[in-house]
VOGU-3710 file (C-alpha; in Angstrom, 3 decimals, decimal comma):
1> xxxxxxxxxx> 4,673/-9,889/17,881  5,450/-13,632/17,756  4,182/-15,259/14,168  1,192/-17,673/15,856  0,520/-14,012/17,578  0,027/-12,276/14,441  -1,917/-15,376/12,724  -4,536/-15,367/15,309  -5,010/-11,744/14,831  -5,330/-12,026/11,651
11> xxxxxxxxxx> -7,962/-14,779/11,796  -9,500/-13,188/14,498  -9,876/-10,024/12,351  -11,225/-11,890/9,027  -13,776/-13,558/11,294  -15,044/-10,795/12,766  -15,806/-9,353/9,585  -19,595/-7,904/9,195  -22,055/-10,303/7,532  -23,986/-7,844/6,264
21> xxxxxxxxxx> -21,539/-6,200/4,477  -22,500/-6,135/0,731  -20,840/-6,194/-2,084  -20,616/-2,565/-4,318  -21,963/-2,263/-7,656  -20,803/0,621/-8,856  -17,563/3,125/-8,532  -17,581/6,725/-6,923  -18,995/9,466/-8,277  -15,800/11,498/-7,722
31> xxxxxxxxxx> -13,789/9,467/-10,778  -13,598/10,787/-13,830  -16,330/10,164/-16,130  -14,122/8,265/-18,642  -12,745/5,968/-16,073  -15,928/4,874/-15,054  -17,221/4,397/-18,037  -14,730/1,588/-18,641  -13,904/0,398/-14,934  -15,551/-3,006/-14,556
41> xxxxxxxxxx> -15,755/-6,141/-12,317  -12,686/-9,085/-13,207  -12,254/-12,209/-12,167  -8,426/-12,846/-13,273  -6,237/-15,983/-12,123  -5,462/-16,297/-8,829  -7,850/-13,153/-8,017  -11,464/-12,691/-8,072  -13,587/-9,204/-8,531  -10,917/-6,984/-8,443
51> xxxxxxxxxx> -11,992/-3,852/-10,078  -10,137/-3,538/-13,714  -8,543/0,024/-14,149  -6,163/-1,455/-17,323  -5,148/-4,700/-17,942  -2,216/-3,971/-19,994  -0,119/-2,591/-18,122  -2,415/-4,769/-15,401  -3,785/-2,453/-12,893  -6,625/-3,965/-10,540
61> xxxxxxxxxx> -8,279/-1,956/-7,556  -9,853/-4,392/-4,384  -13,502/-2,709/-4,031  -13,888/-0,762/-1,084  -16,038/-3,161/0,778  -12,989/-5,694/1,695  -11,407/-3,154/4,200  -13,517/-3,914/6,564  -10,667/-6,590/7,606  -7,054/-5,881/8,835
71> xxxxxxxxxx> -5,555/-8,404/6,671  -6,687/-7,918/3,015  -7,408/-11,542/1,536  -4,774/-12,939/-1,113  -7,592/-13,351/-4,106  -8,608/-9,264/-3,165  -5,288/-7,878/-3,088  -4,860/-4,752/-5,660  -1,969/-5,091/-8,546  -0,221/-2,915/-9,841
81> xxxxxxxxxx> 2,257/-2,916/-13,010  4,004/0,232/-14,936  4,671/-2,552/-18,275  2,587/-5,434/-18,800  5,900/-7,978/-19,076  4,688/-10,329/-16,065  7,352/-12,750/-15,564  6,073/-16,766/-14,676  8,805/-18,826/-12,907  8,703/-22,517/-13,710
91> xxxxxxxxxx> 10,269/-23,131/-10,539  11,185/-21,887/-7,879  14,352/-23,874/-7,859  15,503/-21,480/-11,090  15,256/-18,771/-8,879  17,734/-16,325/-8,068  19,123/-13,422/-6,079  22,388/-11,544/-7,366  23,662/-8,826/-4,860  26,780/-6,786/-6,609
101> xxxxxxxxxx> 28,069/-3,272/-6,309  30,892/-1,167/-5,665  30,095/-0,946/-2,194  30,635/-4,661/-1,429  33,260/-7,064/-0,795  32,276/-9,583/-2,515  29,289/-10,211/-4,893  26,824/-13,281/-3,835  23,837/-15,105/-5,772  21,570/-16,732/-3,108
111> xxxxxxxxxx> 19,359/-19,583/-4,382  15,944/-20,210/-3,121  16,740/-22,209/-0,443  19,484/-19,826/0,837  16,768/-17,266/1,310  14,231/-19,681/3,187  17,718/-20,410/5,425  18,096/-17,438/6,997  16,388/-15,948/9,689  12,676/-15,293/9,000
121> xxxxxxxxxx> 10,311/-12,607/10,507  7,094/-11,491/9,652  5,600/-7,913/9,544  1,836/-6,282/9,436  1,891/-3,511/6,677  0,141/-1,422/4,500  0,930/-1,730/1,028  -0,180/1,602/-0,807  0,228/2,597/-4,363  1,494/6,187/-4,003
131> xxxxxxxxxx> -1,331/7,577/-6,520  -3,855/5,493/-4,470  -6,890/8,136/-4,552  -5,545/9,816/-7,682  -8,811/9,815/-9,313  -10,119/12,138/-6,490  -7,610/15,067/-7,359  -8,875/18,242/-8,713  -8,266/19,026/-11,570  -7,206/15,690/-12,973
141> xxxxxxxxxx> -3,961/14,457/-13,391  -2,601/12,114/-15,384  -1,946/8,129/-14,208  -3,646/5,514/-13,493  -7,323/6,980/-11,780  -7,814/4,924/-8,540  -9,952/5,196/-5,922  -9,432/3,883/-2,967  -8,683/0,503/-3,833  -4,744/0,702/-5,001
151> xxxxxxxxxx> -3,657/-0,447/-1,247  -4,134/-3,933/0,547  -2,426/-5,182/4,165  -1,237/-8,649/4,592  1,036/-10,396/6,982  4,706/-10,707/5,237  7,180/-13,468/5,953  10,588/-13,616/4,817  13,982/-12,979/5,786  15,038/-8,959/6,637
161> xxxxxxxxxx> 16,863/-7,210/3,604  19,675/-6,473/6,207  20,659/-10,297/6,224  20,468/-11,039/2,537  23,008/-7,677/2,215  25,321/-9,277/4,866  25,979/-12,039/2,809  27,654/-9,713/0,030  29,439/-7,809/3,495  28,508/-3,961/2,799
171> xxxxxxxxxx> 30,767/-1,754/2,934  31,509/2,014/4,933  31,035/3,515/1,925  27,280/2,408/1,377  25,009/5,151/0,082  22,281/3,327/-1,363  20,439/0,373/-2,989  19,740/-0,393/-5,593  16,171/-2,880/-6,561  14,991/-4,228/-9,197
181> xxxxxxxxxx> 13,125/-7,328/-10,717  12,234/-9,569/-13,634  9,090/-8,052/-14,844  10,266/-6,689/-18,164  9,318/-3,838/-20,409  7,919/-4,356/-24,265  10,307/-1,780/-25,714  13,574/-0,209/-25,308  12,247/3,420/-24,870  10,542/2,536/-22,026
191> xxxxxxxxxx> 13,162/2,492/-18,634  13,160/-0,902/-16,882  11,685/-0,204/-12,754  14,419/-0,143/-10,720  14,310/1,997/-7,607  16,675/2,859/-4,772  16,417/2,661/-0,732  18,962/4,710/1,640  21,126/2,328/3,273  19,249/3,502/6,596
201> xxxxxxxxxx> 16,072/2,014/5,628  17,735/-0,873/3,540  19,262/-2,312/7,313  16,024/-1,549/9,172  15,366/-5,018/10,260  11,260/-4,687/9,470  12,316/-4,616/5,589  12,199/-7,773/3,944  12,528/-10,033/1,090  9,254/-11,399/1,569
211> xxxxxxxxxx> 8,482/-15,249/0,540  4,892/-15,278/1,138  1,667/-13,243/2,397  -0,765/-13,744/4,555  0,989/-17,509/4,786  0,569/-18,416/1,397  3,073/-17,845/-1,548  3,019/-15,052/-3,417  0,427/-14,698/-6,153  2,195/-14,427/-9,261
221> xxxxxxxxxx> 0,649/-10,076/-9,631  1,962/-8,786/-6,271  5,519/-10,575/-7,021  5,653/-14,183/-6,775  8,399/-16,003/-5,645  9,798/-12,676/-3,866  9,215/-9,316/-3,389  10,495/-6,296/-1,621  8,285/-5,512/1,331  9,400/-1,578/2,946
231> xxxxxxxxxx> 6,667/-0,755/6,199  6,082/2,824/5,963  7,017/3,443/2,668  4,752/3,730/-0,531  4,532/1,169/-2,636  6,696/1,891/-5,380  9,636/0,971/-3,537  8,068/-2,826/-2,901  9,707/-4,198/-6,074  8,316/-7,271/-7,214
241> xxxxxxxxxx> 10,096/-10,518/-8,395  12,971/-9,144/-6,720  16,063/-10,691/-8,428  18,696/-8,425/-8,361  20,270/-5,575/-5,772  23,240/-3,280/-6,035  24,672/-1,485/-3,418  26,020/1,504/-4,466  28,438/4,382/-2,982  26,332/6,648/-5,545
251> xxxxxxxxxx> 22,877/7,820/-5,914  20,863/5,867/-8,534  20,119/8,010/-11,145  17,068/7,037/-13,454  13,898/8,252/-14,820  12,263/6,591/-11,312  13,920/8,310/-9,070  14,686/11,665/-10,954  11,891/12,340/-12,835  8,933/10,103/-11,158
261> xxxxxxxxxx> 7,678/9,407/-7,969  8,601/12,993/-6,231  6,749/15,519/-5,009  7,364/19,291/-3,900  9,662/19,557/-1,096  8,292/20,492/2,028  4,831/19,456/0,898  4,209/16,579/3,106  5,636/15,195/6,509  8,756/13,136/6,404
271> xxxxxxxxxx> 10,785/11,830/9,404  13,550/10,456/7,786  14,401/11,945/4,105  16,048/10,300/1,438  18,571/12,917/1,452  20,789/11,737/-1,475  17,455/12,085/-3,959  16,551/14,903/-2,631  16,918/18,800/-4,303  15,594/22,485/-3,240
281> xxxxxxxxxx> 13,391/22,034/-5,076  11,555/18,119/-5,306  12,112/14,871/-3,025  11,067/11,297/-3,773  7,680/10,193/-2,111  8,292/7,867/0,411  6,624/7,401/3,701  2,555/7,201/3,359  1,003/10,525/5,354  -2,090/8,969/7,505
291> xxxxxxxxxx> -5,040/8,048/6,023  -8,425/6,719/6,491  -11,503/5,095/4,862  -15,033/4,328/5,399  -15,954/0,486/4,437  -19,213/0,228/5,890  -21,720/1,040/4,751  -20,979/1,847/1,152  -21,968/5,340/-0,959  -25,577/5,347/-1,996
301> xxxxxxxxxx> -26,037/2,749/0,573  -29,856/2,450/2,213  -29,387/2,450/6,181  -31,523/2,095/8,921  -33,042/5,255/11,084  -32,806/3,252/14,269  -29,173/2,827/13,947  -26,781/1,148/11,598  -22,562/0,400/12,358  -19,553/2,038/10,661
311> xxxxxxxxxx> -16,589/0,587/10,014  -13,285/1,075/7,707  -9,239/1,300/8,534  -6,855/3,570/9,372  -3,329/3,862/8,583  0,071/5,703/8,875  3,543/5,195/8,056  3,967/3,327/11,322  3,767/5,911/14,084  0,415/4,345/15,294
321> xxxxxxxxxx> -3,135/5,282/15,048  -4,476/7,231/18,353  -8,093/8,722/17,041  -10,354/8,537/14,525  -13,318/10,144/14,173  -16,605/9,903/12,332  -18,964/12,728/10,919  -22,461/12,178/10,484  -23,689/15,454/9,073  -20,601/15,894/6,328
331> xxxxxxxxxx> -17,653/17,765/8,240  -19,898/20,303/11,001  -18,745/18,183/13,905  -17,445/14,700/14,815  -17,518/12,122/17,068  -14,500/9,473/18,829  -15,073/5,810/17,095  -14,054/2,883/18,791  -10,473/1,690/18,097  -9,933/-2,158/17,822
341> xxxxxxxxxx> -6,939/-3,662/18,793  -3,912/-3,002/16,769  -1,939/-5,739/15,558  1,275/-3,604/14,638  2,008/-0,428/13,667  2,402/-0,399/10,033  -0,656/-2,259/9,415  -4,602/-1,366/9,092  -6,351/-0,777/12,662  -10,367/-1,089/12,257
351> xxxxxxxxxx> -12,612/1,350/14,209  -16,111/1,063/14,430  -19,093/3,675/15,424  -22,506/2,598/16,497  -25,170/5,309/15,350  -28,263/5,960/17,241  -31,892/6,930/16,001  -31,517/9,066/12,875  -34,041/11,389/10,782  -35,226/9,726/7,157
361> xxxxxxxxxx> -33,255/11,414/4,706  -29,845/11,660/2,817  -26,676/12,130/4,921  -23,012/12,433/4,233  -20,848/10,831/6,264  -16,839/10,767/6,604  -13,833/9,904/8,991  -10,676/11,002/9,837  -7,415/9,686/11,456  -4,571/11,063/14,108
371> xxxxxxxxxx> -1,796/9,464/14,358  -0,200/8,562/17,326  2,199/11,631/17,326  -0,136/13,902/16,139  -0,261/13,860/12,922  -3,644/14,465/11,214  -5,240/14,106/7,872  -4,785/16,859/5,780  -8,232/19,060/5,385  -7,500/20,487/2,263
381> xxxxxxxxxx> -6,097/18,703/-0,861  -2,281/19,111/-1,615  -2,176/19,137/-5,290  0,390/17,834/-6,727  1,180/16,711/-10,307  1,152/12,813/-9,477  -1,863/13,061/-7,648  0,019/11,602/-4,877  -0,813/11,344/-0,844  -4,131/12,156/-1,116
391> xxxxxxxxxx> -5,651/11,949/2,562  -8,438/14,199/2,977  -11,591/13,076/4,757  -13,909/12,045/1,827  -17,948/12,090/2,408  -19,566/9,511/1,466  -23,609/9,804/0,846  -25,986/7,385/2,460  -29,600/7,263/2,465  -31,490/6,792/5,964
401> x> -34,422/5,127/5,496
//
């Protein structure tokens, strides 16, 4: 899609949001009682009424209500830190880009201006935490307890990863690489974030070094001047104030990709593994499983008997979404909504369902997703110890008045 494509759908999208959409109050009933006891509305620089999970490390959830849009506005857009070390550039003229490793010829440090000089593209995508929804998992695990808020979409421009690695010529040997950024950590004991891509998905042309979103600069939280943006893939591979990569014949071996971030293998789909992390046993988390979420009306919401409108996103890890459907009467039987348009693959695509004359009383109400090859949202939880890939239908409760 050509980049004045992609704006227009984007405006389009934010436009058509509902007017009547209101703001929430309060947090869901699943979270634990001690996170809700302390969650609470923020206004923080450059964001406004994100929900506060912790600010130090800062972790801030966008309220449920702003996914009734595709693109998720700048000033709404969650954050997410493991340390609370936020680096602030002066300039972005001090900026800079090292690319090293033993599988390169040579080893390059691109400036700012060598970035914006190569060839730019832009790309719709999901942005998920991969313990979005953690808060939901029975019995509790430990980590940060989101909701449903830890994930945004935007519209990311910047030059692919692919060209910024042909500067430094890669070589046959090429295994994996290497990421990581200038956010720092307060102590020694704790292991700076630096995570690794297979070369595979490193060269896919949709994964970028991404300049700005939604076509603005970065905010400084989601990884001003530059940030790793991988379509498909949870977010903990999206490093933020990217300033350094290695390419390495060798599998990176740290307490982020050995210890966190995996999951049982086999537990969830995967159509491309990270085989060099991977053991019998565990495999890193990387592509998101598809998902869906109600954003309209909200739980404990008063609706209308003669009919009210329902309307949230769906999402994959870029397969395409084919169906979603809506339950009225909490899981007994369901009902096609109406897809709108999709504006690429990786990113959110709306659907919408018109109700008809309803009984006075309380109803729960939930949707599901298929993706375009089939896949389908899980029905039962798959625990896991990081709470991670959480995507079963979750009921909301509305009131019909």
């Amino acid at each position: 899609m050509r980049r004045r494509d992609l704006i227009a759908a984007s405006s389009a999208m934010l436009l058509g949001r509902s007017a009547s959409a209101a703001e929430s109050t309060g947090f869901p009933s699943q979270l634990p009682d001690g996170m809700r006891a302390i969650a609470r509305y923020v206004n923080i620089p450059d964001k406004r009424r994100l929900i506060q999970l912790t600010d130090r490390p800062p972790n801030y959830a966008t309220p449920t209500e702003v996914f009734t849009s595709v693109t998720t506005p700048n000033d709404r857009f969650f954050v997410r830190y493991h340390a609370d070390g936020v680096p602030q550039l002066s300039s972005t003229n001090a900026w800079r880009l090292t690319v090293t490793g033993d599988a390169v010829a040579q080893d390059v440090t691109l400036t700012w201006q060598d970035i914006l000089d190569l060839p730019q593209t832009d790309v719709v995508a999901v942005c998920q935490c991969a313990g979005n929804r953690r808060g939901f998992s029975t019995p509790h695990v430990p980590g940060v307890q989101w909701g449903d808020g830890a994930m945004g979409c935007a519209i990311w421009h910047g030059p692919s990863l692919a060209d910024v690695l042909k500067r430094a010529k890669v070589k046959d040997n090429a295994l994996e690489v290497w990421l990581g950024g200038e956010d720092t950590v307060p102590v020694d004991t704790i292991p700076r974030f630096v995570k690794s891509l297979p070369l595979v998905k490193a060269m896919d042309p949709k994964t970028l070094v991404a300049t700005s979103m939604n076509n603005a600069p970065l905010p400084l939280l989601n990884g001003n001047p530059a940030r790793l943006v991988v379509p498909g893939w949870t977010g903990t591979y999206w490093i933020k104030h990217l300033n350094r990569i290695e390419v390495s014949s060798k599998p990176l071996n740290n307490f982020w990709m050995k210890t966190a971030y995996r999951v049982p293998a086999g537990m969830f789909p995967v159509e491309q593994p990270f085989t060099s992390q991977g053991t019998e046993t565990t495999v890193p988390i990387t592509e998101m499983v598809v998902n869906s979420l109600i954003a309209e009306p909200l739980e404990g919401a008063e609706v209308d008997r003669a009919g009210f409108t329902i309307r949230g996103v769906a999402w994959d890890r870029g397969n395409g979404i084919g169906r979603v459907e809506v339950s009225l009467d909490g899981g007994k039987s369901w009902q096609d909504a109406f897809l709108e348009h999709s504006v690429g693959p990786y990113a959110f695509r709306r659907f919408m369902l018109q109700t008809t004359l309803m009984k006075p009383g309380t109803i729960e109400i939930a949707c599901r997703a298929t993706s375009e090859t089939g896949e389908k949202q899980a029905e039962t939880l798959k625990f896991n110890a990081g709470g991670y890939h959480n995507n079963v239908p979750r009921p909301i409760k509305v009131t019909v008045r």
